[in-house]
C-alpha positions, 0 to 999 in steps of 0.5 A: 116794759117802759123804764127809765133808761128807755124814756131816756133815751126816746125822751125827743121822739115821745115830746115830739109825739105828744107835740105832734098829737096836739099840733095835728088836733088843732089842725083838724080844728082848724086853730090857729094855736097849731102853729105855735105848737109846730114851732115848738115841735119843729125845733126838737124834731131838727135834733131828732132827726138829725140823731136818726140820720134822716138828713133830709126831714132834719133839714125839711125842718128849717123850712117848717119853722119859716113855713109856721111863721108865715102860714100864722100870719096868713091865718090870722088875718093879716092877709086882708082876705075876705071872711071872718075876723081874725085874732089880729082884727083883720079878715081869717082866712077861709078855707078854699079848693086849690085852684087846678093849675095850681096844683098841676104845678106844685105836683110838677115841683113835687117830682123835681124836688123828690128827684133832687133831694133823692140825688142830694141824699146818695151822693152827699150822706150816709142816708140808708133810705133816699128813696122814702125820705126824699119822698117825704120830704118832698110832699112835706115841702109841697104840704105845709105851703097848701096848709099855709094857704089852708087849701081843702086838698092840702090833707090829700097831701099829708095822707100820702106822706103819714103812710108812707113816714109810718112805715119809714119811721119803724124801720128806723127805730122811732116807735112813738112818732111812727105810732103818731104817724099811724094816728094821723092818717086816720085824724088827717082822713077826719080833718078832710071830711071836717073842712070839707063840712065847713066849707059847705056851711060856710064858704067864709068861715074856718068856725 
């Protein structure tokens, strides 16, 4: 039974599930709103996260927030790409395939960085699960640049992380946001089925 007391003491870990819910439909939609939400959610997850002793998703944050900032200036047109009209009049940005040297490379960057963050956790925090939570922070920091770039593949990403940061988050005493986690790898299986769709109608339009 949920009482008050419990509420009181997850209040961060359920605001941050219901802001993670509406952050993950309105990617799946493939709205520009998502990254207003994130801001928001990114924000409180630095507190969480930092409560919980996941150091490294704490400070993966501070990266997301920047991440947010420039992905909505990319999404909202004021990139000149071709494609739709944006809310700032200029052209949206279509969805589109990364290109394969290019996620030949980021792949490379991914391994570096899950070794270095991995390295930073043992030797320089208390972390009782480098191993998982570099790994996540790593495919997280490659992810949110691809969703920047609203690059199709970017949801491949964001697979691998939700797995893998379900499982990590029960462990770690987070039960809404790791139920939240279980609910995005079905929407994020979803939302690549649904861009995917949209590309084919429409290679030009994210609508």
């Amino acid at each position: 039974m949920i009482t008050i007391e419990f509420i009181a003491d997850h209040w961060l870990d359920i605001t941050t599930t219901i802001l993670g819910l509406a952050y993950i439909l309105f990617e799946y939609r493939a709205s520009a709103w998502m990254w207003g939400v994130g801001f928001l959610m990114q924000s409180l997850g630095i507190v969480l996260y930092y409560q919980k002793g996941l150091y490294a998703d704490c400070a993966m944050e501070f990266y997301y927030i920047a991440m947010t900032l420039y992905g909505f200036w990319r999404w909202t047109g004021k990139t000149g790409s071709a494609g739709s009209k944006g809310s700032a009049g200029g052209a949206e940005l279509p969805i589109t395939h990364i290109p394969v040297s290019l996620a030949l490379r980021w792949g490379c960057i991914a391994c570096v960085l899950w070794g270095t963050i991995w390295w930073l956790l043992t030797t320089f925090t208390n972390s009782t699960v480098p191993i998982a939570d570099a790994f996540t922070t790593a495919l997280s920091l490659v992810g949110i640049w691809a969703l920047a770039h609203k690059y199709l593949e970017q949801w491949f990403v964001w697979i691998a992380v939700d797995v893998v940061t379900c499982v990590l988050y029960f462990h770690k005493d987070i039960p809404f946001k790791a139920s939240l986690y279980a609910l995005y790898i079905v929407i994020a299986i979803l939302g690549y089925r649904k861009w995917r769709r949209q590309m084919t109608k429409n290679p030009e339009s994210t609508t």
